[in-house]
C-alpha angles and dihedrals in degrees: 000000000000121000097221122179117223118207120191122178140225097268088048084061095034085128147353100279086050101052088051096058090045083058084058105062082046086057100045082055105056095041087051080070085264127133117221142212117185120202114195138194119211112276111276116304097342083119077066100049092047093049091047093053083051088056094046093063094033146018090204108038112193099249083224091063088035088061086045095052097039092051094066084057085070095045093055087060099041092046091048097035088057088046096064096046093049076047085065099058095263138114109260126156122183129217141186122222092261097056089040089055113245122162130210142193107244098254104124116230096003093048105166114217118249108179140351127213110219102178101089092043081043093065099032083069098037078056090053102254133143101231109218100203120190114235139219091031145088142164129257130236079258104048104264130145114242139192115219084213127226110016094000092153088060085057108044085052105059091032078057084048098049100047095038085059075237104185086219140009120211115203104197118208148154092259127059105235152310116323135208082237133357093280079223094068092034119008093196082071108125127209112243117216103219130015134176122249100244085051093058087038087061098044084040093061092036099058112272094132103193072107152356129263091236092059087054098051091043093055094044086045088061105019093251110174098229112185117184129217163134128304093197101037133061092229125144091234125193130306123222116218157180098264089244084067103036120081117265110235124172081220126013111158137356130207151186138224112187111171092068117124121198126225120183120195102211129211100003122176104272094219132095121290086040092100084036100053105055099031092054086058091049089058092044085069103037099252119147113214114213120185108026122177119163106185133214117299123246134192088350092308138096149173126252107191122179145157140222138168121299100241089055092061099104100041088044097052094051093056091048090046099056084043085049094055098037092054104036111246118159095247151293132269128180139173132190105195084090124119119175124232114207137189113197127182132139092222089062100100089052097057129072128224094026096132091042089055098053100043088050092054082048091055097046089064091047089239112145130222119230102173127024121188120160136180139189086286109022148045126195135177131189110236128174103282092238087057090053102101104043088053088061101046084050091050093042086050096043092061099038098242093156086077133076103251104185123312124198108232109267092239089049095067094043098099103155115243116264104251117238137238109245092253095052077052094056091047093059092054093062111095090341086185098031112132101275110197108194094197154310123252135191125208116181098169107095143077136223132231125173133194111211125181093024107154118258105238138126115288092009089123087051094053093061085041109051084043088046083056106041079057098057095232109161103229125198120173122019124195126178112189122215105276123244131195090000095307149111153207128203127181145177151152135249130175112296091243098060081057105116093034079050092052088038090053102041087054104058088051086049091054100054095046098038094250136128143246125215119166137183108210091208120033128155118232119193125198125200115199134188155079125319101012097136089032102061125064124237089021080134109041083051078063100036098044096052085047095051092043098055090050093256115144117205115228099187138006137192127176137212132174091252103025146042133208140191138159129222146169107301090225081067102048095102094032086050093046103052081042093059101031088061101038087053092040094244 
């Protein structure tokens, strides 16, 4: 008998008939020996509908009234969805979050989960029954009612299927799986049947919306089977997985995220407690910073650029505009008519050529590339937002993901969870969203070459990087500053020992663009990796501040949702390491 955790949004219990047939699937389950758990959103847009009548009464709700209000959204759908199933002739009783036992932390509307009871969801299934659990919403250490914010259903389904030990969890939607693009944007998209949780934690940040991010996090951080598909087809969907399960494709998706907006912080103090400075005033505020590069300081100066989302322009430009101020730095420029173009894939590292492929498709469509970061499973780039689209039809293109490229057999990814001891149970209800960082690594063999004054023109990038390839030089981290005055700079780092083909070659593609070419043979790149790092505010500033405070100055940054990456001084690689690993807890 296996304890499986159904989800169903908002659009598979948009009305009656279709909650109904999403009974029926709960049903089918438990018939089939299995015990069930349903997660459900509130019906259709009634979300809408309940933040329009809020809007009717007040401008400025109180968050604490708006959680209030939201949550009843999700008990309409439990009460009616158990109905149907008792309807049916079963046993089905429906909770709220709070009756279930979810706590939350106090932060009105974006509430983050830390514990879960299980004992009371536990003997409603022992008795038979079918739990109907409400979705999105939990209850506070002093009894209020609280809103896990955007895609808390996803959420409260695999949490519930973390801490229940569930073998699978089944996230029911109106699409019927996870595709290579959003088929909206590109209807040659194709479903994949399997893909890795860092994967779907990179298209989940950037936009693809079948699932949040949180859910995601939430399902890598316990080891929750998570397979994704459709309400209304009887398709297999895609299964979600540890990367030693998943396939390893150089690409297997790309996305866009097209409400991002770019500040740049210009002429900053190259010197530690820069980075510090103004990403410590970001967290204070809550605001989660995506893309970072910092580029290479010159002449005592450098270049912090960042995004966030759109909506957090305002607030965030204020902020960089006071650091910018206190520490010196010759001004601040921004620009939201930016969308980011990624390429994610866990067999990336392993290819070669990945970054010149998808600057050439870039070129071809004459779209130009303002910002490059890149980590072990993903390149982006930040393009004009009206050229959003057409980059990714030219990336998905440029790596044929039209076309099936090898898929593991859906039973053959189905290896049941290992079941855990009960106090491996209780652990996982402490801090179930708490930052969780996996580990700190140190690579010091690499060097470091940098273009500057390369002109700012579309497929220059492709240009450095079609020459970089043809030359069999093995690249690891990317970064492409803002540009400034109709110039760029690109860097990035390749073995130590390519050094001198690396300098021959980037010479040569400096010559012929008037551009010029600096390098560093030794430089020390660390690399923080976990869960949660883009997530969670002021993840950073906990890498920049330790840094600053130990006299460390950063030379180069790149950002990822599940890692983090900076350069410094080789001299500083150990020093930086033991820094970092204790000040991560690592």
């Amino acid at each position: 008998m296996a304890l499986v955790v159904q989800k169903f949004g908002g659009t598979s219990v948009a009305d009656p008939q279709k909650i109904q047939a999403a009974a029926r699937k709960a049903i089918a389950r438990h018939e089939a020996g299995d015990q069930v758990v349903v997660v459900v959103s509130a019906m259709g847009h009634q979300t809408d509908i309940l933040v329009d009548l809020a809007k009717q009464i007040t401008d400025r709700p109180s968050a604490r009234e708006m959680d209030m209000l939201l949550s009843t959204g999700e008990q309409v759908s439990v009460a009616l969805f158990a109905m149907a199933i008792q309807a049916a002739g079963r046993k089905a009783v429906s909770l709220t979050g709070a009756q279930i036992g979810i706590r939350t932390d106090s932060t009105h509307t974006k509430a983050r989960i830390k514990s879960i009871s299980t004992d009371h969801v536990r003997n409603l299934l022992a008795d038979g029954a079918i739990v109907i659990a409400a979705g999105f919403q939990g209850i506070d250490q002093n009894g209020n009612i609280t809103t896990l914010g955007r895609g808390g259903s996803d959420t409260t389904a695999v949490a519930l299927a973390a801490v229940l030990d569930a073998d699978l969890c089944e996230i029911y939607t109106d699409v019927d799986g996870i595709y290579t693009t959003d088929p909206r944007i590109l209807p040659e998209a194709r479903r994949l049947g399997s893909i890795s949780y860092d994967e779907m934690l990179e298209l989940a940040s950037l936009g693809a919306g079948v699932m949040h991010s949180r859910s995601i996090e939430f399902a890598k951080k316990f080891g929750v089977k998570v397979v994704v598909r459709s309400s209304f087809k009887d398709m297999p969907g895609t299964l979600i997985l540890a990367a030693d399960q998943a396939v390893r494709r150089p690409a297997s998706g790309v996305a866009l995220a097209k409400d991002e907006a770019r500040i740049t912080l210009e002429g900053a103090p190259d010197q530690p407690g820069s980075s510090h400075a103004l990403f410590s005033a970001l967290a204070e505020s809550g605001i989660a910073v995506d893309m970072i590069v910092q580029n290479v300081g010159q002449g005592g100066q450098a270049d912090i650029s960042f995004t966030v989302p759109e909506d957090d322009l305002v607030v965030a430009l204020e902020h960089t505009k006071r650091v910018a101020a206190a520490i010196g730095a010759a001004g601040v420029s921004h620009d939201h008519g930016v969308a980011k173009v990624s390429v994610v894939g866990v067999g990336m590292a392993d290819a070669e050529g990945v970054a010149g492929r998808m600057f050439s498709a870039l070129s071809k469509e004459k779209i130009n590339v303002h910002m490059i970061t890149t980590s072990e499973i993903k390149i982006s780039a930040l393009v004009d937002r009206v050229d959003g689209a057409a980059a990714v039809r030219a990336a998905h293109q440029a790596f044929s993901l039209d076309r099936a490229q090898g898929e593991l057999p859906h039973e053959a990814t189905g290896a049941a969870l290992p079941k855990s001891s009960p106090l491996e149970v209780v652990r996982r209800l402490e801090g179930m969203e708490d930052l969780a960082i996996e580990d700190c690594l140190l690579d010091s063999s690499q060097a470091l070459v940098t273009f500057t004054d390369l002109p700012d023109t579309p497929g220059v990038a492709a240009e450095v990087f079609e020459e970089v390839g043809r030359a069999g030089l093995n690249v690891d981290m990317i970064v492409q500053s803002n540009p400034r005055g109709g110039r760029a700079e690109i860097s990035f780092t390749v073995p130590a020992d390519s050094r001198e083909q690396a300098i021959h070659v980037a010479e040569k593609i400096a010559a012929a663009r008037g551009a010029s070419v600096a390098d560093v043979p030794h430089v020390a790149k660390l690399s923080i990796t976990g869960v949660g790092i883009r997530s969670h505010a002021g993840v950073a500033d906990r890498l920049f501040k330790p840094l600053a405070d130990a006299g460390i100055n950063i030379d180069l940054v790149s950002t990822s949702e599940v890692r983090l990456n900076v350069i410094v001084a080789a001299e500083h690689g150990e020093q930086s390491l033991a820094v970092l690993r204790k000040a991560f807890g690592v």
